[in-house]
C-alpha positions, 0 to 999 in steps of 0.5 A, a space after each residue: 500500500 502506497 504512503 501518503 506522507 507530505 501534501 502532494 499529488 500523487 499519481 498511481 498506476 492501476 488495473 481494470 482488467 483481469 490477467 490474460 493467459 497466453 495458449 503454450 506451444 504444442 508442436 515442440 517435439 523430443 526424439 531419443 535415439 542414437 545417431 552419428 555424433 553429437 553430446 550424449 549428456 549436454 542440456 540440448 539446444 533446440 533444432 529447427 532444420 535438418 541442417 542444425 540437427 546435422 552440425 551437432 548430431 551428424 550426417 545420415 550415413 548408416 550406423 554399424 553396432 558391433 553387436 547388431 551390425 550396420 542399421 539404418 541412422 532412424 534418428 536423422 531419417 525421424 529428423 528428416 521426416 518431421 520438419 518435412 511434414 511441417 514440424 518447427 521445433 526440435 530437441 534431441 537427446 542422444 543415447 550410447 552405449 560403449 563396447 569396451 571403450 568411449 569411441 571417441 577418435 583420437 590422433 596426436 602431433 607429432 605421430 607417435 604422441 609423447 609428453 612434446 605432443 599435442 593430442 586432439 580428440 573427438 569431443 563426442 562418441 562415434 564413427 562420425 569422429 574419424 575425420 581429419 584436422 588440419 591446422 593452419 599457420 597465419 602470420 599477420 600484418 607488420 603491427 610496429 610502428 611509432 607513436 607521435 614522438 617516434 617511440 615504437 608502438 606496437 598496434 593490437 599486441 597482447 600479453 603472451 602473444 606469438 610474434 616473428 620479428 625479422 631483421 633484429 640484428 642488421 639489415 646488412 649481416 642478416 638475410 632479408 626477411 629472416 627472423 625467429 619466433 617469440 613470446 610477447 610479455 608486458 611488464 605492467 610495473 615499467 609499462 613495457 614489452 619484452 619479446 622470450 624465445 626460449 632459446 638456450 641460452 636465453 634470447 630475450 629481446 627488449 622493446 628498446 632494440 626494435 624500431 622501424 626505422 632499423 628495418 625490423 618487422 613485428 607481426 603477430 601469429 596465429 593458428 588456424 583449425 580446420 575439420 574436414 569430415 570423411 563422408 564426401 557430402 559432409 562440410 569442412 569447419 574452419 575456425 581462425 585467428 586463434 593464438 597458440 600461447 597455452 595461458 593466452 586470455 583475451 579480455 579475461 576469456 581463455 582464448 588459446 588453441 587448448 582452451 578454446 577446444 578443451 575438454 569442459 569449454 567455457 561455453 555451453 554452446 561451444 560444448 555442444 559444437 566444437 566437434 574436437 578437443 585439444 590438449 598438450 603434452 606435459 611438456 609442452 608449455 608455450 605457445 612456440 612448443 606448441 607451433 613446434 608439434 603441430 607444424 614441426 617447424 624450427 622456432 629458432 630459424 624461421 626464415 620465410 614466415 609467408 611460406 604455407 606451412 600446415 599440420 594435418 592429423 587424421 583421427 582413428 578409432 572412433 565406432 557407435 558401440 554398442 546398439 542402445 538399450 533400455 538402460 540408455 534410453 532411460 539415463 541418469 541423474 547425473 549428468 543427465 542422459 536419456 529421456 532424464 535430459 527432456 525433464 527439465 525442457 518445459 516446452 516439449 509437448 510429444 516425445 518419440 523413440 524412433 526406431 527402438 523397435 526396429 527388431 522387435 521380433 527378432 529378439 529385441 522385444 525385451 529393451 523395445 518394451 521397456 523403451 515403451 514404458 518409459 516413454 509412457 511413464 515419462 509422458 505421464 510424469 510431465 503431464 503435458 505430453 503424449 509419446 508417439 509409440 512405433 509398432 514393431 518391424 515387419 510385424 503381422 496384424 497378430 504381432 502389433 495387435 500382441 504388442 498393443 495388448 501390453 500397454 494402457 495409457 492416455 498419454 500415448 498413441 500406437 501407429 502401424 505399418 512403418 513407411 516405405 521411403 527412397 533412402 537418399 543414401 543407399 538410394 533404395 527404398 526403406 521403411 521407417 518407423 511411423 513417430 517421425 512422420 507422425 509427429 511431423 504431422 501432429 505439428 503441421 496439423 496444429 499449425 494449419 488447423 488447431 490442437 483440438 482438430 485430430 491429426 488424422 486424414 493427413 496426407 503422408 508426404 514422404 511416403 512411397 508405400 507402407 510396409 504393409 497395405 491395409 484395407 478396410 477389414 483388416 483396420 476394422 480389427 485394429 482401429 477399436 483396440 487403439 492402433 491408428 493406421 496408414 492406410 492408401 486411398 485411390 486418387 487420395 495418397 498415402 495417409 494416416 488414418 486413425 487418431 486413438 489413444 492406447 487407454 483403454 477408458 472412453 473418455 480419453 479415447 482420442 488424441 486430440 482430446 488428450 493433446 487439447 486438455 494437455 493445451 489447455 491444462 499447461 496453458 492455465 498453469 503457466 498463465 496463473 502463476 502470479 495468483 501464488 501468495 496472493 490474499 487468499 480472498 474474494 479479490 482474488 478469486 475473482 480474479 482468477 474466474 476472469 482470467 480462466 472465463 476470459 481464455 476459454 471463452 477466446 477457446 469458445 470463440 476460436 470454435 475449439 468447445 461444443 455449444 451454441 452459447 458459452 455457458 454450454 461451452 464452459 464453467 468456472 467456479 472458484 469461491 466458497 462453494 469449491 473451498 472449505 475452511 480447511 482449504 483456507 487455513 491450509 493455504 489451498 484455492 481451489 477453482 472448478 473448470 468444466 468444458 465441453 470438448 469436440 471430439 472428431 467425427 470419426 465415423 461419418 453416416 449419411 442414412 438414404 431411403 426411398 421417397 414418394 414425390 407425393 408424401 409429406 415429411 
């Protein structure tokens, strides 16, 4: 409450209007599965192309298990076929599981590694990490020069810099051109440079000995990284300007070779894109050590400092391990890994594991079931989502009818056959699994219609066939047990055609039904939370009716409830009739919201019958 001191105007804000809240996302999707590369155990960024989910995660070769053999990458393919379905917005988590080792690519330089040599390694598992890297050396511009009173200056120079000087003893005794490399160190006490070469015996060169007008020649030097992938298609990554000095920090930020790819980055962001890590030998303590392992140069007696001089490695040793089971997809706590990593990613409204079913019934059935609970429970767990569920590779209608009969649950839609696609790698055609398509879907329906309209009669745009042709009789079996179809229509393409839910209580039957009250229920969470700790009052209750009738009747508006007036669309009650005085004492508001959903038309009946011309209706 304001205080009214002194005798004065005062002039105060209020409010005549209730608190809006604002409909969340619903297209947001998560997919779990291993992949070509890419963080295991980073907080993901959100993806939104086929091409950012490239960068980080890999290309779409195939993956070789050495448990399992060469698999079709079902992740990308998921990628691919959700943002070409009109998904926008996508997380990635990525599983793996070692064969004895971390499959992490190694190389080191010199060959032959040892405490004078610098190592570089893949940042992230797998054979996507067997790439080369070359590191270029990039000497600059002459930065010596005079100040106003013809003292020499030198323009851009930092503390423990790598420079060349050339010419430092006589024009006349000394080749032109000829020079040697040295360490930049300032005395902040005597404002002052002074240039170490390391040498034995010590060559230290003071700022006093250099000036233009000697003919002598400072210029600063740099390394380049350049990442080349072994897949043709993939696309170099070259970073630049990068000092060698080990300690080097520019503006309070570690900016070196070793720190800018060391193994825990400063950066989140860079964690989740340098796809190297660098680090030095015990032996290798500055920056000319490290100019020596990597170009195996001699430092002392650089005579041509424009001449190319590159170092190039190639990294060996990385695989893709093991194929991931249950255990990986469900992860750990810390650091988090698996489905343990979307927890804390509030915005995700569908979750898929694509391909975790591929085998079903050759022996994997074990880790593809546990997958499905976890993706289920997960769903339940965050409340605001639904799993999008894979039937089986190959399966018959007995064997999918098998699998649906394990599972029971509101959160989660069953989709089968898996679809039939041209592979833009093996150039032949392949089936996929169903969730990346479908999520796609769920997106481009939500987008182009609404939450509560039900994603299905969709056309599949991918599509080239499905893994098995269903008619009519045979979805007349699948579709009352919660299994939504793909079915091809003559003049009509390839679409998916059913939009059930795996519970098995009437009211959830439907997935827009679940996905519009997830819309709704996140919605109200997220838009009242500035009700927590207010006076428990009439004030406040009030409040909170205005709010929630002013969204669901924008809802009523916008064509989402049934009837023809609000009041058959929606109530909300929030006063004594919903709270007791326990309630009260306890802290608690309790507010009644009841609406009245639309649910698809699934089946379509027209009733014809004959008719006299001469009868009366």
């Amino acid at each position: 409450m304001p205080e009214y001191l002194a005798p004065g105007v005062y002039v105060e804000e209020t409010s005549f209007r209730s608190k809006s809240i604002e409909g969340v996302s619903t297209t947001t999707t998560g997919f779990i599965g291993p992949c070509r590369y890419g963080p295991v155990d980073l907080e993901p960024d959100i993806v939104t192309s086929l091409g950012e989910f490239e960068r980080t995660y890999g290309d779409r070769q195939q993956l070789n298990f050495s448990d399992s053999g060469v698999m079709d990458n079902y992740l990308w393919h998921a990628v691919r076929a959700f943002f070409e379905e009109g998904g926008k917005r996508l997380y990635i988590s990525r599983v793996f599981r070692g064969d004895g080792d971390d499959g992490r690519a190694t190389g080191t330089l010199p060959a032959g590694g040892g405490a004078g040599a610098v190592t570089i390694s893949a940042r992230f598992p797998g054979v996507a990490g067997n790439m080369r890297v070359r590191f270029d050396l990039a000497v600059g511009q002459n930065i010596l020069g005079t100040d106003a009173n013809n003292n020499a200056r030198f323009a851009g120079l930092l503390d423990q810099d790598v420079v060349w000087i050339g010419d430092t003893d006589s024009p006349v005794q000394s080749p032109v051109g000829s020079g040697k490399l040295y360490i930049a160190k300032f005395d902040r006490d005597t404002q002052t440079w002074s240039f170490d070469a390391h040498a034995s015996p010590p060559a230290i060169l003071q700022m006093s000995n250099l000036h233009p007008d000697q003919g002598d020649v400072v210029r600063q030097v740099t390394v380049s990284v350049t990442t080349i992938p072994n897949d043709p298609n993939g696309l170099p990554e070259t970073w630049a300007g990068i000092p060698p000095e080990p300690i080097h920090e520019q503006a309070g930020t570690p900016d070196s070779l070793t720190a800018r790819f060391a193994a825990q980055p400063h950066n989140l962001a860079l964690a989740r894109s340098l796809p190297i890590i660098i680090t030095r030998g015990a032996s290798v303590a500055n920056g000319l050590d490290v100019l020596s392992a990597l170009f195996n140069i001699d430092t002392e007696n650089l005579n041509d400092p424009d001449t190319l001089r590159t170092g190039e490695v190639a990294l060996k040793g990385g695989n893709d391990g093991a194929r991931p089971g249950a255990t990986e997809y469900e992860g750990i706590e810390e650091p988090k890994t698996g489905l343990k990593i979307f927890e804390d990613i509030d915005d995700i409204s569908i979750v898929a594991a694509p391909g975790s079913t591929f085998g079903y019934d050759n022996g994997f059935n074990k880790d593809a079931n546990t997958i499905i609970n976890l993706l289920i429970s997960h769903a339940e767990r965050m409340r605001y989502r639904i799993a999008v569920l894979d039937s089986g590779s190959g399966q018959a209608i007995s064997q999918v009818r098998a699998l649906r009969a394990r599972f029971d649950s509101k959160y989660a839609a069953l989709y089968y056959p898996w679809v039939r696609v041209l592979d833009p790698v093996t150039r032949k055609e392949i089936n996929l699994p169903p969730s990346g398509f479908i999520a796609g879907i769920y997106a481009r329906n939500d987008i182009n219609r609404a939450v509560y309209k039900a994603p299905a009669n969709e056309v599949v745009n991918l599509a080239l066939g499905f893994e098995k042709l269903l008619n009519k009789a045979q979805q007349d079996v699948l579709n009352p047990e919660g299994i939504n179809c793909f079915r091809f229509f003559e003049g009509r393409g390839f679409r998916v055609w059913g939009a059930r839910t795996i519970s098995s209580d009437p009211e959830w039957k439907y997935v827009n039904l679940r996905r519009y009250f997830a819309y709704l229920e996140h919605s109200i969470d997220k838009g009242t939370q500035w009700a927590v700790f207010e006076p428990n009052g009439d004030q406040l209750w009030a409040n909170v009716r205005r709010t929630i009738e002013d969204f669901l009747l924008n809802e009523w508006t916008n064509g989402a409830l049934l009837g023809d007036k609000p009041e058959k669309a929606y109530f909300v009650k929030c006063d004594r009739s919903t709270m007791t005085q326990n309630d009260l004492d306890n802290g608690r508001l309790v507010c009644l919201i009841g609406v009245a959903p639309l649910r698809p038309a699934e089946f379509v009946i027209f009733r014809i019958g004959q008719w006299t011309a001469d009868r009366k209706v």
